[in-house]
N, C-alpha and C positions, 0 to 999 in steps of 0.2 A: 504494500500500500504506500505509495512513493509520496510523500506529502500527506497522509493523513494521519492524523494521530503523533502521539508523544509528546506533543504541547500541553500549556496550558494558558489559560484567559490569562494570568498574570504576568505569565513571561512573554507572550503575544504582546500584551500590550506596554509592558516595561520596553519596548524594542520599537516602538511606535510612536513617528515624533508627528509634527503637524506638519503638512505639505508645503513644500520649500518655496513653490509659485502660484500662488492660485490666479487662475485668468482674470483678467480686468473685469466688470460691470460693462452694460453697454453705456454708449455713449448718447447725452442728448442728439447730437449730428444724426445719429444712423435713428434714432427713434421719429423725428422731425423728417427725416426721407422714410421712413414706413408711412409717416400722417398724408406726405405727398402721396406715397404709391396706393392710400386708400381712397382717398380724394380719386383718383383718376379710377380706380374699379367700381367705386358708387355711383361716377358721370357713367362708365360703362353699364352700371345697372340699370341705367335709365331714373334714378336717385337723385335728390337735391343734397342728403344730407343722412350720415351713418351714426349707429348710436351703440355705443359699447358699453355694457354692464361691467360690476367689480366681476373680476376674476381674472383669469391668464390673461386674456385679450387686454382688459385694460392696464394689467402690469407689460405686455408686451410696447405697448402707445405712448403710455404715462408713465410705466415706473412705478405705480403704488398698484401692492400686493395684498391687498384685503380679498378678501373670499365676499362670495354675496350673502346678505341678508335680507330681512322684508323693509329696508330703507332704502329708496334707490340712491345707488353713487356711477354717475354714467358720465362718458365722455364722449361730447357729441360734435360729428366732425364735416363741417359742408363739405360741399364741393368746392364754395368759394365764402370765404369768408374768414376769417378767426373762430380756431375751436371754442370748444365754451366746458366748463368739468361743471354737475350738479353733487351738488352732495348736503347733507348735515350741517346746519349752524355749529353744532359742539365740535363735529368732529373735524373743525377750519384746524386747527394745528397738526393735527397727525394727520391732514391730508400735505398741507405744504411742506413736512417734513420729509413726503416722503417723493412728491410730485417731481419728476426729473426731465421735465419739459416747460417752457414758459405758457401758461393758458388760465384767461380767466375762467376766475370762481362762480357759482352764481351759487347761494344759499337759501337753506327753507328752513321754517322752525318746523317741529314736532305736532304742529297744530295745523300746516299747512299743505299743499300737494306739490308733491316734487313735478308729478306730472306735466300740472301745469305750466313751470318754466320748461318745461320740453315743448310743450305747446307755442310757448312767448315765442321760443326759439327759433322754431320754424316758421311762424308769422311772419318773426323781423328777415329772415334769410328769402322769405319767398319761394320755402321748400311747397311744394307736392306730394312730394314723394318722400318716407323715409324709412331706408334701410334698417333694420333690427339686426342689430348681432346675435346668430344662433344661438348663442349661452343664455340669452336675456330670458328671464321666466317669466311664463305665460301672466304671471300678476302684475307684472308692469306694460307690459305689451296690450294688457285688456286697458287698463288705466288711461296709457296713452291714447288708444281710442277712441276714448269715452272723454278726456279732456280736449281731444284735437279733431271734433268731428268734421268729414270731410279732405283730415290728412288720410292718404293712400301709405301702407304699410306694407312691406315686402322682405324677405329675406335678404339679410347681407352678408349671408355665409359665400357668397362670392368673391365679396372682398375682404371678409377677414380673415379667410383661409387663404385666399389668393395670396395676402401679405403675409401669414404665419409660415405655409408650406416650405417656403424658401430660406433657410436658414442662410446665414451669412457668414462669414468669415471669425466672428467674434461670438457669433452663436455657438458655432459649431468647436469654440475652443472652452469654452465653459461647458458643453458635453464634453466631451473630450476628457476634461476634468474631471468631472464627476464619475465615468464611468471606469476612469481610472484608479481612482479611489475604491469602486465599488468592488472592483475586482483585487483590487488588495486587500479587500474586508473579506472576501472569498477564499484568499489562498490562507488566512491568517483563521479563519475559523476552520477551514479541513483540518489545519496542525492541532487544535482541542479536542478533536473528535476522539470519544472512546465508549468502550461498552457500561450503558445506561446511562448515559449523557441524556437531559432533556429537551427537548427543542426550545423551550424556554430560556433557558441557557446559552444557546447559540445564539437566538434574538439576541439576548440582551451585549452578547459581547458585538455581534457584528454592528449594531446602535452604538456603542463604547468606542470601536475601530471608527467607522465614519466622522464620530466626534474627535475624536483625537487626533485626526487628519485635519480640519477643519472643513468641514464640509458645510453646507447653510451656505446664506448671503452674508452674513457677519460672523461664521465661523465656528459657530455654535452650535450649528445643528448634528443632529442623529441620521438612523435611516428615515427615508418617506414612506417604509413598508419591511416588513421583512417575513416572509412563509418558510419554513421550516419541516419540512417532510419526511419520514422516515418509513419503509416497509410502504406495505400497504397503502400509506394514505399519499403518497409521491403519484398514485393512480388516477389524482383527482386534479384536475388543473387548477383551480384553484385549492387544494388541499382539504384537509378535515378538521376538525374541531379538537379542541382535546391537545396535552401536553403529556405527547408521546415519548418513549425509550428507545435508544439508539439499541440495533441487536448485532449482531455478526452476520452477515450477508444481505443486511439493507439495504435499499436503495437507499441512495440520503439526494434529498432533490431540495436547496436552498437557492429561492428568487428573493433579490431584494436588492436595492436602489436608494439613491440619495439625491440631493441637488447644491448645485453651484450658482449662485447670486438665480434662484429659479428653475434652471435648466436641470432634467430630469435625468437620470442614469436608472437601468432596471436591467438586472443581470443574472442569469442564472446557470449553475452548476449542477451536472446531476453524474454521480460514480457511486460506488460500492464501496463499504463500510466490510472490508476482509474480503473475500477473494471472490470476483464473480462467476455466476453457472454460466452455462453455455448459451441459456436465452438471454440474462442482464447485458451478454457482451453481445450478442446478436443484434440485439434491438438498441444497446446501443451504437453500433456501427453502423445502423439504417437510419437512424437520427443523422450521424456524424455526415453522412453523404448527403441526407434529403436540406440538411443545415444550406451545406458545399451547393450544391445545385442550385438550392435557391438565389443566394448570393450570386452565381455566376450568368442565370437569370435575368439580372438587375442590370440592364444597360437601357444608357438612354433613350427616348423616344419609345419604348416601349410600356405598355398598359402595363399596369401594376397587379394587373390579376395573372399576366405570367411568372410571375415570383411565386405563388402561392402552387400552379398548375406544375410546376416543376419540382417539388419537394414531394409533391401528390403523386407523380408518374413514381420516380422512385420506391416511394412506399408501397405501389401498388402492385409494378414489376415483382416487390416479393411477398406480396401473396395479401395487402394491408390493405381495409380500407373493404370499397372503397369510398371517395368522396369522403362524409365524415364517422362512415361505420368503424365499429372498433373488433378488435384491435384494428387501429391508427388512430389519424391524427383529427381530435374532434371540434378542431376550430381553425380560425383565418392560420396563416402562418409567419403574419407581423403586421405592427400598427405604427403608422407616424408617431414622433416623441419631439418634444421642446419642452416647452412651459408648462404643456400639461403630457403627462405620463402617456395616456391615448387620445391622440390627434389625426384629423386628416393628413396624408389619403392611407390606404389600408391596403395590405397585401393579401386581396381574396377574392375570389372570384366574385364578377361585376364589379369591381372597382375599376376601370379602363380611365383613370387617370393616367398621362404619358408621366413615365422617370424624367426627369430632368435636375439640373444641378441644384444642388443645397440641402434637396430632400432626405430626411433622414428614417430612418425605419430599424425597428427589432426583427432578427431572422429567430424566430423560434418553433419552429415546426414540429412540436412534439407528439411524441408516441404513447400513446394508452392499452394496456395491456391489461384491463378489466381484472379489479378484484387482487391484482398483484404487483403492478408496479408501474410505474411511470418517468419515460425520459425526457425530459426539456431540454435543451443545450440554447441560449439564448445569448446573442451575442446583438449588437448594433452596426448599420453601417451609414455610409453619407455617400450621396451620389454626387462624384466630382465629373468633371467636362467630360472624362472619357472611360468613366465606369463608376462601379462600388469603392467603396473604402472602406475599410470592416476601422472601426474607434478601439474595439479589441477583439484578439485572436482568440478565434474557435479553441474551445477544450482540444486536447493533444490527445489523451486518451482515458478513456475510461479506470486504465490502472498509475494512472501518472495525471492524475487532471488540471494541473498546473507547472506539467512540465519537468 
């Protein structure tokens, strides 16, 4: 077992300093050219003016990382004009503390409807028409409505995916970061492993590892997730319940991810805890190739649903499947990553999005083998001018999983 086991969380982490370079934050510049590149896909909607709810989207615009609540905090952006951010009387300080773009405020008290400055909004601009950001929940969207009758309402998942899908040079080094990290939280918790180790235990150390790296936007942060699988429950893509015992010929299948100033890492490892049978190395070698395929797949100008149909032929050449029957693979086989963990566009059939550059994606095509076991091998890559780019190398092997 070539890297697993004979550690322990203490001496892991005694050995573990914080990360030497962490990528910069974006820049207002490149935030201020996303506002331009939304502005011109909302004219292309046939749109006067787009409107972004708290969440990734408007930390991708604005910079401020609040999750949504039932108070609206939106930033709403013509086609021509000066943007305008709505939000909370109280919360006027911890928005401009966090706001990393020049735009005026417009404020509501507790007693008042946010709405309706979305409505003033679009009166004074002479919108028509106005874009909703996909993320925006149906309680504001009805509101808006209902304050702005006679505004035309349409989807603006056009241009905010248009503007997200494209990762940029500074994007894609804050992934880059993160996933780097995540994968050092992976090879430092295999060396813990031992017989009736809990997965509870490995959580918490590989949370312990990303912090000690600094991982977060201030350095702070933990994992954004961490699943834990042993035996049996490695069967279930998402896992099972319960704080399970490591045994001697396990599967040990650990997914889990961090982020850098936002930007998401989600990685996963799957080998055998003592020596594997003939099926664990079987099925993990049809994983490792259907991985391989699908990456090589991924070139440009092509629809993103042949990433998925290439991992599928594999599987099914030996004997898997098919489609999402098990044994095999019972879902897409990767999803876009940035700001939010799953983003447009998606690697699965009907998705005929063209590859093109910046786009980033998880290759993870895993295998179910009902009732006994389950392989992930989950890696990232980014699509440069003239192919994939894996962010990190595929598992090496099932008996050496870090080499």
């Amino acid at each position: 077992m070539k890297g697993i086991g004979g550690s322990t969380a203490a001496e892991q982490l005694a050995d573990l300093s914080r990360w030497a370079e962490i990528a910069p934050a974006i820049g207002q510049d490149e935030r201020l050219a996303r506002i331009e590149k939304a502005r011109k896909l909302t004219r292309d909607l046939g749109a006067d003016a787009l409107i972004i709810g708290a969440g990734a989207s408007l930390r991708y615009f604005a910079g401020v990382s609040w999750g949504g609540t039932e108070r609206l905090v939106a930033l709403m952006i013509p086609v021509t004009g000066d943007p305008i951010m709505i939000a909370p009387y109280f919360e006027l300080g911890s928005l401009e503390a966090e706001l990393a773009i020049p735009v005026e405020i417009r404020l509501w008290q507790e007693d008042e409807s946010p709405t309706a400055l979305v409505a003033d909004a679009c009166r004074a601009w002479g919108a028509a028409t106005l874009a909703i950001d996909p993320a925006l929940p149906f309680l504001f969207v009805d509101r808006i409505a209902k304050s702005a009758p006679g505004l035309t309402l349409t989807s603006g998942a056009a241009a905010v995916d248009g503007c997200r899908i494209h990762k940029s040079a500074a994007e894609i080094a804050l992934m880059q970061q993160a996933k780097s990290m995540t994968l050092e939280a992976h090879r430092r918790a295999a060396l813990i492993l031992r017989e009736g180790i809990r997965a509870s235990e490995v959580i918490r150390f590989i949370g312990d590892c990303h912090r000690a790296m600094g991982a977060g936007a201030g350095g702070s942060g933990s994992s954004t997730f961490c699943m834990v699988q042993f035996g049996r429950g490695s069967a279930f893509p998402h896992g099972l319940p319960g704080d399970p015992e490591l045994h001697e010929g396990d599967m040990v299948l650990i997914d889990t991810g961090t982020t850098v100033h936002g930007y998401h890492s989600d990685i996963t490892r799957s080998y055998v805890f003592g020596k594997p049978d003939d099926e664990q190395r079987r099925i993990w070698d049809l994983e490792k190739a259907a991985q391989a395929a699908a990456f090589d797949a991924a070139q440009p100008g092509h629809p993103c649903e042949v990433v998925d149909a290439a991992a599928r032929r594999v599987l099914e050449a030996a004997g898997l499947g098919p489609d999402y029957a098990l044994p095999g693979l019972p879902h897409r086989t990767g999803h876009g990553i940035g700001l939010s963990i799953h983003e447009p566009a998606y690697l699965v059939r009907g998705d005929t999005t063209p590859l093109a550059t910046g786009m980033c994606f998880s290759n993870e095509p895993m295998i179910v083998v009902p009732d006994r076991f389950g392989i992930r091998l989950e890696d990232h890559f980014y699509m440069a001018e003239n192919g994939p780019r894996w962010f990190t190398e595929p598992q090496v092997s099932i008996d050496a999983p870090f080499g």
